[in-house]
N, C-alpha and C positions, 0 to 999 in steps of 0.2 A: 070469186072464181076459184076452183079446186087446184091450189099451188104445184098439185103433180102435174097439170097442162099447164106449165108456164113457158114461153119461151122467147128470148133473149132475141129480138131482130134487129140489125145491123147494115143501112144501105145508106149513102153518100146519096141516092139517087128520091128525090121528094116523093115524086108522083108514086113512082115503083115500092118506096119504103111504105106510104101510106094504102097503096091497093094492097100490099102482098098481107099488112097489119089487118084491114079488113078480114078478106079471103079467111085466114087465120081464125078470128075473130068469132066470124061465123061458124067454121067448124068447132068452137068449143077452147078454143084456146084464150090462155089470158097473155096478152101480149105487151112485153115491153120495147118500143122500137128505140132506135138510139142512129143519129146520123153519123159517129166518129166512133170508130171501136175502143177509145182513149174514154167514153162517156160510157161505153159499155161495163169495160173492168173497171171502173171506180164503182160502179151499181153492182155488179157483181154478189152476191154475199155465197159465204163457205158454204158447202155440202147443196146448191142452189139444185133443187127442184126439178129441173126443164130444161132445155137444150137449146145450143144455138143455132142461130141460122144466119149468117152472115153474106154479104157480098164479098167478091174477091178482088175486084177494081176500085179501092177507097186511095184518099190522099191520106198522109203520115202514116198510121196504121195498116198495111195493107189485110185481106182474110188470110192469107196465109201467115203470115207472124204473127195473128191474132190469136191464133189457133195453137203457135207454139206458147205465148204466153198463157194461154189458157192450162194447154197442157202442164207447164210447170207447176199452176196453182193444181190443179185438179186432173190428173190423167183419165179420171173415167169421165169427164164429161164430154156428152158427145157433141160433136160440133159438126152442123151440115154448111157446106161452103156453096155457094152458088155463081156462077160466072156465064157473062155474054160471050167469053172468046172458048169456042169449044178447044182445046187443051187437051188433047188424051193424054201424053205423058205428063202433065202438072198433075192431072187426077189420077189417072195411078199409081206415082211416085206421094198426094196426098194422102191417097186411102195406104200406101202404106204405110205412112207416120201415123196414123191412128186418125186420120179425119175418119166420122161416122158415114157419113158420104158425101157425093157430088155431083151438083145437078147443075146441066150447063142450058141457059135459057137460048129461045124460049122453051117450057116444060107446060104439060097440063097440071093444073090446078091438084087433079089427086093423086100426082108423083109427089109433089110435096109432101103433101099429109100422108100418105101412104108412111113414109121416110120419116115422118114425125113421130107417127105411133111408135110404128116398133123403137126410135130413139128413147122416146119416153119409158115405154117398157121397162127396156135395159137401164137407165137409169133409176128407176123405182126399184129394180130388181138390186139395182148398187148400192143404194141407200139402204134397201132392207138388213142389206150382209151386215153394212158398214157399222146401221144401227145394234143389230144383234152381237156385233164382236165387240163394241165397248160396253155395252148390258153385260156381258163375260167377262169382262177384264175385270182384275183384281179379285178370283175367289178364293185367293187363301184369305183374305180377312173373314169369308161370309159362303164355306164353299157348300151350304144349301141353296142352289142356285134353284128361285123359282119366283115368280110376278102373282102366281094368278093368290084368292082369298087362304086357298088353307094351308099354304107354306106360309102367307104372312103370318098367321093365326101361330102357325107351328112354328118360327122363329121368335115371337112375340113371346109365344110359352116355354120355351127355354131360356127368352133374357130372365124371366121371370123369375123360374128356379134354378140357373143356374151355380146362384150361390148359396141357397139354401144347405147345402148338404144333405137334402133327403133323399134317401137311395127313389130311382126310377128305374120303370117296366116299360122296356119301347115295344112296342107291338108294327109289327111290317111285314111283307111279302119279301121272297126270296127277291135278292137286288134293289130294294128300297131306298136304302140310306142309313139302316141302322146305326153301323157304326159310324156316320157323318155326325148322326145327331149324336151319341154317346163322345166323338169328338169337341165338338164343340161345348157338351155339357161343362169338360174339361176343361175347356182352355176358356170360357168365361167366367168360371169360378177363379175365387182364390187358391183352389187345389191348383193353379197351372202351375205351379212350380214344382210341383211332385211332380210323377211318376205316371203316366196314362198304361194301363196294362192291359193285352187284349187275351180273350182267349177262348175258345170256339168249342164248345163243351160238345159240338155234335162230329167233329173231326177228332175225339181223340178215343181210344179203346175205355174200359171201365175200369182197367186194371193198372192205367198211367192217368188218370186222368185225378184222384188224390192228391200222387205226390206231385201233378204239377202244379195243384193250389196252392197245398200244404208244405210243402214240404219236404226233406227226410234228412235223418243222421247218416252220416256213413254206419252200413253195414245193417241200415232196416230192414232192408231185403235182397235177395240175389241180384248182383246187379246192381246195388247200390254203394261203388267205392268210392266216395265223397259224398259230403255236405252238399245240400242243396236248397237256399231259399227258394219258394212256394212262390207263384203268383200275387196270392194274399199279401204276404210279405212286404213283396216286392212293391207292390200297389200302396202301401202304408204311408201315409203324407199326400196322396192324390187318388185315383178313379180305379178304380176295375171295373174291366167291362166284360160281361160273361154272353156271348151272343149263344144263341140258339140250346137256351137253359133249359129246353124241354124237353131235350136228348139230356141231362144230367144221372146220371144213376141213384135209384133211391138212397143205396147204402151213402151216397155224396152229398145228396139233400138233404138229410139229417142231420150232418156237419155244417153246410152251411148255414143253412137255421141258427146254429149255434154262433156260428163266426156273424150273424147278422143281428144275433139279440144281445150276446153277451161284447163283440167286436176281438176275440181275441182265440188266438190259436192254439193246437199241438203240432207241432212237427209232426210224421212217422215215423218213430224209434223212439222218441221220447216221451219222457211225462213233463217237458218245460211247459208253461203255457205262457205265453206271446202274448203281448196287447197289441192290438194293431190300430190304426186312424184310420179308414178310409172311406169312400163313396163308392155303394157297387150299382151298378146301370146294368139289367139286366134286359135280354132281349131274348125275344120268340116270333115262329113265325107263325103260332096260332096264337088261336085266341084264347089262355089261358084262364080267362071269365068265363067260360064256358065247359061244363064238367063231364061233357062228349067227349072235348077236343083234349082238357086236361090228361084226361087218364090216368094211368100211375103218379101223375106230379103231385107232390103232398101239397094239402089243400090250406096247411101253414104256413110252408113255405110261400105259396103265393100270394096271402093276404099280407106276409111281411113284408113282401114286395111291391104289391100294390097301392100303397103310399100313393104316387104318381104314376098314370099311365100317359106314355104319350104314342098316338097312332099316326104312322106316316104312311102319307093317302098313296094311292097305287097310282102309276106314271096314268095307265087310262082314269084315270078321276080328277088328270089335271093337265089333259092336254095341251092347254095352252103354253103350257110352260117347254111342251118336246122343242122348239122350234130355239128359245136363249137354249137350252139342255144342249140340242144338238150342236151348234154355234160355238159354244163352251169347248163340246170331245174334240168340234174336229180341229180349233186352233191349238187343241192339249196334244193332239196324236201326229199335225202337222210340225209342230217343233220336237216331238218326241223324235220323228222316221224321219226329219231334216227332209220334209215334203213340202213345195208350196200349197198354200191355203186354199183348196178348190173352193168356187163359186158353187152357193148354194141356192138352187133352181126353188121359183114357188112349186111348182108342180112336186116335187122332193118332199117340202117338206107338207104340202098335203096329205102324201103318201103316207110320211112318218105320225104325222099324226091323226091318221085313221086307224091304227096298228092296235092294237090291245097290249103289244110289250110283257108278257106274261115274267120276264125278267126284269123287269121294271129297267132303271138308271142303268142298272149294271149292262143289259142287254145295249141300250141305247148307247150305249158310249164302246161298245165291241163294233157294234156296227159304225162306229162313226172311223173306228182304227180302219175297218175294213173299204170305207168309201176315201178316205186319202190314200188308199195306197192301191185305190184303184180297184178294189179286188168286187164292188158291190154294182152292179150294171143297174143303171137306172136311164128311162128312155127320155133323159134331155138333155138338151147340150150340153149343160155342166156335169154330166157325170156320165161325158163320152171320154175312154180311153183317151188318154194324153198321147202325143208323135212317139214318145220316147216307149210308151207302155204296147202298141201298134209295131214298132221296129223289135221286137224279141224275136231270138232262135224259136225253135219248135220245141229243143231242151229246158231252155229257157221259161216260154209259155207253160210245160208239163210241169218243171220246179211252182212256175206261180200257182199254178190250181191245186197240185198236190197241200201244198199251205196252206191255202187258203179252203178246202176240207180236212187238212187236222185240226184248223181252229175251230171249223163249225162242231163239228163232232167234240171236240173238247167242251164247248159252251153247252152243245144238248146233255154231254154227263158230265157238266159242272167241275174238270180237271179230274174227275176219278180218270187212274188208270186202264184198273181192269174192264171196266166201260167201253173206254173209248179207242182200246186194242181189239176186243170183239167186233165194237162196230165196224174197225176196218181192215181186219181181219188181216193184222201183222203180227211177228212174235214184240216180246219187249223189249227186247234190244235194238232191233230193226226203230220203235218205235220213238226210242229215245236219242237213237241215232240222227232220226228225221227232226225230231227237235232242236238238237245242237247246228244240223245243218241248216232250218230254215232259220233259226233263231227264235224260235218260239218260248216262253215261258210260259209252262205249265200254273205257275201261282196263281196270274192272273184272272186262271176262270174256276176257280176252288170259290165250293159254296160256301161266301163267308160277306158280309155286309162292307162296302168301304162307299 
């Protein structure tokens, strides 16, 4: 019998214990009866399945201290009390301690089950949470969080070269994980003692983006009144990781080439040259084997790179995994906002993973800030506005939406600015204003792999 229809029966009473076990029986249920509620919680086991259903007129135990010892072990299990002395104030002074309900005989037959189903439900519905928040726990050891085949494949293949020291080409879609995997490539290696260094070749002009590899002397260039260690440098004894290398400038590709075949540098302003140690992990969000999507990027450069490729699959090519994914942001974003843990509804995460995610991770985990704090309306009970979220001023409610469209608008232009002051059609002071006031950080949604 399917251990999600289990349920736990509890009656001093022979005849009554063994018809109501029938009844039961029949509709589908696997049924354990027990005459003393003392036989009950010794059979009992953790995280159990099914729900009870107890008498309320027992000797030593009675249903109701049943129900608080229950509680203690297990507050979400539901427990349905049943009594011959109709009681309205016992029963609704029960239903407010948390009995699931209470049924005073005699009752028809599909009051009960009626009262079982949806028990069971909600209990399945607790077990699922419950299951998916310790599947999450602990992802700083392992924070490529995913079950289904091609993340094992894709963890499997980075224990494999992570010590190697041969430079890798991670190939992903904006929001992927890029720099998760170029994280980890680091901190499995023997390089974790070095230096992880990151930096995002498609966020900087063509004109800074040298001296931030390389280097400079004081006085290389206008502008330049101190010494300044390079990237490169800095990375020397551990990793660099150069995401979105396909925005790199040619004049910069020809240097690097250099720093990737010979390993060793000039400053700008000097003629020193440098040896440097490192591993460089370089990342795109094309497909750089491909010499449509290539274009301008020297066709050297890439084959020096291409050593190892490793591709990280798009959140829709591995659905299965949205549901731990999601589970993961929201107990990340309810300890971040000091929110409690909302219950996550099946119907939710249907939703969630019917989605295509065109932001892949990165998207899925903004939406997950957005559904603890309330701001994501979804039509099921667990993701109905809280008493507290309901009780707002009208100033109040204006501050929360206004928020909650700088964030959306932030994510569709990816934390540019001038983007995302067009779209709402503020000056930028006003804009940045808005930001210090709701507390919003702008970093968060800059196009960049974490």
């Amino acid at each position: 019998m399917d251990s999600a229809k289990s349920v736990f029966l509890i009656d001093d009473d022979k005849d009554l214990r063994k018809a109501t076990q029938q009844t039961l029986e029949l509709a589908g249920f696997a049924v354990s009866a027990f005459p003393r509620a003392a036989e009950a919680l010794n059979a009992l086991p953790a995280d159990f399945a099914g729900v009870i259903v107890s008498d309320i007129r027992m000797p030593e135990i009675d249903g109701l201290r049943l129900f608080e010892l229950i509680r203690e072990r297990d507050p979400d299990l539901p427990v349905i009390l049943i009594t011959g002395h109709g009681d309205i104030p016992m029963a609704v002074n029960a239903i407010q301690n948390g009995v699931y309900d209470f049924i005073a005989k005699p009752f028809p037959t599909e009051r009960l089950l009626q009262s079982l189903h949806r028990a069971q439900e909600k209990r399945a519905l607790v077990l699922e949470n419950r299951a998916l928040r310790r599947a999450a726990e602990n992802p700083a050891d392992n924070p490529l969080i995913g079950q289904t085949p091609s993340m094992e494949r894709l963890r499997h293949t980075l224990r494999q070269i992570a010590d190697t020291d041969v430079d890798v080409l991670v190939r992903g879609e904006t929001g992927s994980g890029k720099e998760v995997v170029a994280t980890l490539l680091h901190r499995w290696s023997r390089r974790n003692r070095g230096n992880f260094v990151a930096l995002n070749c498609g966020a900087l002009p063509d004109t800074v983006i040298e001296s931030e590899l390389f280097g400079h002397e004081a006085g290389a260039f206008t502008g330049a009144q101190k010494k300044r260690i390079g990237r490169i440098e800095h990375a020397s004894g551990g990793t660099l990781f150069l995401d979105e290398i396909e925005s790199m400038p040619p004049s910069t590709q020809v240097k690097m080439l250099r720093v990737l075949e010979m390993r060793e540098i000039t400053p700008l302003g000097t003629n020193d040259v440098r040896t440097v140690d490192l591993r460089v992990v370089a990342a795109a969000k094309i497909d750089l084997s491909d010499p449509a999507q290539r274009g301008d990027f020297r066709d050297d450069l890439y084959y020096r790179l291409n050593v190892v490729t490793i591709s990280i699959p798009p959140l829709r090519e591995r659905r299965d995994d949205i549901a731990l994914l999601f589970s993961f942001f929201v107990q990340r974003a309810a300890e971040r906002f000091h929110k409690p843990t909302p219950e996550i509804s099946r119907s939710l995460l249907e939703d969630l993973k019917s989605r295509d995610w065109p932001g892949n991770v990165r998207e899925l985990s903004h939406f997950s800030e957005r559904f603890v704090l309330g701001l994501e309306s979804h039509e099921t009970p667990a993701a109905q506005p809280r008493a507290a979220d309901t009780a707002l001023s009208l100033p109040e409610r204006i501050d929360q939406y206004e928020a909650q469209l700088i964030r959306e608008v932030l994510e569709q232009h990816q934390g540019d600015v001038r983007g995302t002051i067009e779209a709402l059609g503020i000056a930028r002071k006003t804009f940045y204003d808005k930001l210090t006031r709701h507390g919003i950080s702008r970093g968060q949604y800059l196009q960049k792999d974490g």
